[in-house]
SEGU-201359 format. One record per residue (C-alpha): y, x, z. Coordinates in steps of 0.001 Angstrom, whole numbers, padded with zeros to 6 digits, always signed. Example, Ala and Ser with C-alpha at 12.3 -4.5 7.8 and 13.67 -1.06 7.14 Angstrom:
BEGIN
-004500+012300+007800
-001060+013670+007140
END
This chain:
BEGIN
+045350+249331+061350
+045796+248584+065199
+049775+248530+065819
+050720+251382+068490
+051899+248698+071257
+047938+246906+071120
+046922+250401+071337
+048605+251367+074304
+048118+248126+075813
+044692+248194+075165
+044120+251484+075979
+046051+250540+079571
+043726+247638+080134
+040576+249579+080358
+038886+250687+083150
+039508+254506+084556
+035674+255303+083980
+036013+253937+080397
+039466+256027+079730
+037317+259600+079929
+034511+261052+079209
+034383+262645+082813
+036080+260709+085271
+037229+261892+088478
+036362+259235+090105
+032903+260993+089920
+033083+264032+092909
+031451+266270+094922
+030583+265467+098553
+033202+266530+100753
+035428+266566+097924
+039096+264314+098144
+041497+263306+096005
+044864+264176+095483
+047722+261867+095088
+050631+262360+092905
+053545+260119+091850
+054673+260335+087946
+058313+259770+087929
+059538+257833+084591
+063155+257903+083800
+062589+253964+081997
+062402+250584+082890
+058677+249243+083436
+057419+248309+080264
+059525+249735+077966
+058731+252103+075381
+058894+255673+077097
+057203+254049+080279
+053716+253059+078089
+054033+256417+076540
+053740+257887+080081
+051176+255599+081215
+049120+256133+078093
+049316+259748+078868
+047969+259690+082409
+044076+259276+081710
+044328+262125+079909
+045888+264436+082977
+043735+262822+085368
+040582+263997+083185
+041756+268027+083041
+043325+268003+086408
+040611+267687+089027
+040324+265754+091634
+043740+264195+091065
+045248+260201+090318
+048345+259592+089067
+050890+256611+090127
+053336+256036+087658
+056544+255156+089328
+059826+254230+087600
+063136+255410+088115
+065308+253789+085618
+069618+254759+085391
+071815+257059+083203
+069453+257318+080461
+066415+259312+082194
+069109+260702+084958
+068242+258736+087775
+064588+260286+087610
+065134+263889+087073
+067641+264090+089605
+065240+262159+091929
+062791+264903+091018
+064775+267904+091527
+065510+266499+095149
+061912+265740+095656
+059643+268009+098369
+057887+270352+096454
+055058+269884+099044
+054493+266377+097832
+053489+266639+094646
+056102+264707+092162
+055904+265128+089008
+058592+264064+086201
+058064+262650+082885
+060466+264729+080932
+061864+264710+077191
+064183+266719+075291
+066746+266825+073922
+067297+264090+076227
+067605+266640+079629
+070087+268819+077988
+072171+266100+076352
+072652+264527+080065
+073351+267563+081607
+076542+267557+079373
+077632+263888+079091
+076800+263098+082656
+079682+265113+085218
+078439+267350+088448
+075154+267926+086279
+075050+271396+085334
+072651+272619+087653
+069898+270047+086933
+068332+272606+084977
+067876+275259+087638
+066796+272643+089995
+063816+271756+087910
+060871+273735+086821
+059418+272798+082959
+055752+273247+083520
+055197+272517+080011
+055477+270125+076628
+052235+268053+075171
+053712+265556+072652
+056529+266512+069789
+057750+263642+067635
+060006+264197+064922
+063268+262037+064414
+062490+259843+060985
+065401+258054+058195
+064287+254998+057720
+065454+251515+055924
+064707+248148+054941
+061304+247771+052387
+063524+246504+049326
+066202+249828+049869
+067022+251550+046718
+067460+254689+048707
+064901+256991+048143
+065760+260318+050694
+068337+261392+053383
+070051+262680+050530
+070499+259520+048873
+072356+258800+052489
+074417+261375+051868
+075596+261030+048332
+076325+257659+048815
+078127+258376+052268
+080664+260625+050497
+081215+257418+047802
+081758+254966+050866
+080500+255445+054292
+081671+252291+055508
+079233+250702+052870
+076342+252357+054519
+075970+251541+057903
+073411+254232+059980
+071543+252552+063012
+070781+254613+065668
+069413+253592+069286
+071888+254126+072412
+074771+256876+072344
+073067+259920+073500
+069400+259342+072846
+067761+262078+070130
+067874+260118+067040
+071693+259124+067944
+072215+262760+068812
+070751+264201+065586
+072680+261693+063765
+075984+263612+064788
+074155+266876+064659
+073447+266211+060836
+077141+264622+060201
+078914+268287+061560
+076279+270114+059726
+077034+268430+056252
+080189+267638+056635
+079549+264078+055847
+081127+261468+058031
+078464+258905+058550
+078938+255469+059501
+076870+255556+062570
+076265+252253+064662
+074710+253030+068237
+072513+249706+068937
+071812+249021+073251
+067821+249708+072338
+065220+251736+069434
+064301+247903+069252
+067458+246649+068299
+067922+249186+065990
+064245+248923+064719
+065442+244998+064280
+068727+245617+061901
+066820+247825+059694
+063907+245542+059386
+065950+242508+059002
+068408+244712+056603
+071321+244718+058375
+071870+248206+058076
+071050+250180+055170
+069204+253015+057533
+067930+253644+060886
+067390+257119+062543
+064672+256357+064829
+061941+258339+066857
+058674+257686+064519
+057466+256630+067515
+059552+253509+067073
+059296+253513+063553
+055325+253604+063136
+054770+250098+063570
+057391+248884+060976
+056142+251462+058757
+052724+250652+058466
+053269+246839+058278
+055415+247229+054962
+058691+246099+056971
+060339+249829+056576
+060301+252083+054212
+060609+255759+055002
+063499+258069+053611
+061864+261772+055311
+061516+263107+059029
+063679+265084+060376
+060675+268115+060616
+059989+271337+058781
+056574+269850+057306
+055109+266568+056857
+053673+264650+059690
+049568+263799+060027
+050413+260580+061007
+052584+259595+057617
+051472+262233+055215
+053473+260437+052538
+056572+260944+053701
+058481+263799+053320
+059666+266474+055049
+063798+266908+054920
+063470+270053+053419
+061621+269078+050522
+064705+267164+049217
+066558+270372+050217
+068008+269948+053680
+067242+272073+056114
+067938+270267+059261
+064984+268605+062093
+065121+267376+065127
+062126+266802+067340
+061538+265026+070261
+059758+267182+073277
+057711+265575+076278
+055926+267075+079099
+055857+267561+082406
+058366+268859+085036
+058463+269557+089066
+060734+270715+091685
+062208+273987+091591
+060623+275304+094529
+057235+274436+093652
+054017+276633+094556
+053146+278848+091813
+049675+278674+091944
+049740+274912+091444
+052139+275198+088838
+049710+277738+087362
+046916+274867+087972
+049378+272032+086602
+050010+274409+083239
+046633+275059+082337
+045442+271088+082728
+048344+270413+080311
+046809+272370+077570
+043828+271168+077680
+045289+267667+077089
+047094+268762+074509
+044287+269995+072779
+042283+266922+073637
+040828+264970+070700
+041139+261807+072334
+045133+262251+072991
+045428+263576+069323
+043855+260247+068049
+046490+258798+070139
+049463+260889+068887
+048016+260038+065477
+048200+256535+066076
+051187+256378+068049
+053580+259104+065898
+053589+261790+067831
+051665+265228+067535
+049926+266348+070038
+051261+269784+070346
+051453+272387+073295
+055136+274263+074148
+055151+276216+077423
+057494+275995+079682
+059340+278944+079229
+059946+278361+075695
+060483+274523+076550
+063489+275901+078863
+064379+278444+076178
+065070+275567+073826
+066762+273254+075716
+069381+275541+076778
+069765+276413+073237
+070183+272699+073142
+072624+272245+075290
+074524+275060+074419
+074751+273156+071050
+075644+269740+072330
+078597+270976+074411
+080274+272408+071884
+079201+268719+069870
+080376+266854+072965
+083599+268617+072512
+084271+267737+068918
+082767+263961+069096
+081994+262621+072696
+079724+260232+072080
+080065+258231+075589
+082732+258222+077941
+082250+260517+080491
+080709+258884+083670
+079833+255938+082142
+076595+254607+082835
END
């Protein structure tokens, strides 16, 4: 099976009439396009900014008479963007690339942030991705709760890799250590790939990752899957469980959509909102989700704000027991 990162990159490499069925390159007389700037909270190339890019074919096909420019913004962990959006002219048509519980979780480690949130507008969400457990091929651990039994013999024996301090999977990570009770031994690695590298190489005993980042590994035989972090299974890896089948009831998913200045129009917003789920129910970005290890799913922006306030609410008071940065640290 094709790995996600030819995927993308193949995907990337074709021409805009090839990416669509109808492409808007094809219009009326008279008619003109409109430009609009994707702000991406990564550094070019990386992970989140090819997942972004992937997804822009897709809005340029359901919102008409538009191109996209992906431009990135990379600082403080997807900061530097959003905060570039919510100071952005609403007239000129920026759009952010936005994920939580990422949002949230900066709004609380990051100081003089606590209005972000009323300063931007969630339009709405198109991709969910679960967090996944994951460990070297040859582990004898068969579930998160193997993690945890053995954790309460010897944490210090099982080492937990996790990408940066602050990212989901990190964040989930301390979210299921305060709601076990289990101290884990959690290692925050400086990238997913790092941490992708130490449990393929075995130099951890598990990973939390994005499944995302795990798909590839997972596919070629160099990970083996403990559960997702998700009420049900996932279409993408229909073999491995669901958390709550070995009894925990705990998940954390991954949200990404799109977001735009506060004081944007509401009839474009209206416009923006209705392109987005149409992508979301787009075959073509579902094959991709399927692929790639994420669902193509649609969350509206009110519930998208509804839930990340709930989400913040709940990382303050984590943020309070266990920091898990310094404060102002980039």
């Amino acid at each position: 099976m094709i790995g996600r990162r030819a995927l993308l990159a193949g995907w990337l490499a074709l021409p805009m009439a090839a990416r669509a069925e109808a492409p808007v390159g094809i219009l009326p007389i008279g008619s003109t396009l409109r430009s609009v700037t994707l702000l991406v909270g990564a550094p070019a190339g990386s992970a989140i900014d090819q997942g972004a890019r992937a997804f822009v074919p897709f809005l340029e096909r359901h919102y008409p008479r538009t191109r996209v420019a992906v431009q990135t913004r990379p600082g403080e962990a997807g900061l530097v963007a959003w905060q570039a959006l919510a100071e952005a002219d609403p007239a000129a048509r920026d759009l952010g690339w936005v994920a939580t519980p990422s949002l949230p979780a900066r709004i609380v480690d990051r100081p003089g942030c606590a209005s972000l949130m009323q300063r931007l507008r969630l339009v709405g969400a198109v991709q969910k991705e679960p967090v996944c457990f994951v460990s070297h091929a040859g582990t004898p651990l068969g579930s998160v709760q193997d993690i945890l039994d053995r954790a309460a013999e010897d944490a210090a024996a099982l080492p937990l890799a996790t990408p940066p301090a602050g990212s989901p999977p990190h964040l989930a990570t301390l979210r299921l250590q305060k709601q076990t009770g289990m101290r884990l031994n959690i290692v925050a690695f400086p990238s997913a790939a790092a941490a992708v590298q130490a449990a393929e190489a075995g130099n951890v005993a598990v990973a939390a990752l994005g499944l995302t980042e795990a798909a590839e590994g997972l596919r070629a035989g160099r990970l083996a899957g403990l559960g997702v972090a998700a009420r049900t299974r996932h279409d993408a890896f229909p073999d491995l469980e669901a958390l709550v089948e070995s009894g925990l009831r705990f998940s954390a998913t991954i949200w990404r959509g799109i977001a735009v200045p506060a004081g944007s129009d509401d009839s474009r917003v209206a416009g923006l909102r209705a392109a987005l789920r149409e992508v979301a129910d787009d075959s073509g970005f579902r094959d991709l989700g399927l692929e790639s290890g994420f669902a193509a799913a649609w969350l509206d922006g009110e519930a998208w704000v509804a839930r990340a306030e709930a989400e913040r609410a709940e990382f303050a008071a984590l943020w309070r027991e266990t920091p898990w940065r310094p404060a102002g640290v980039g």
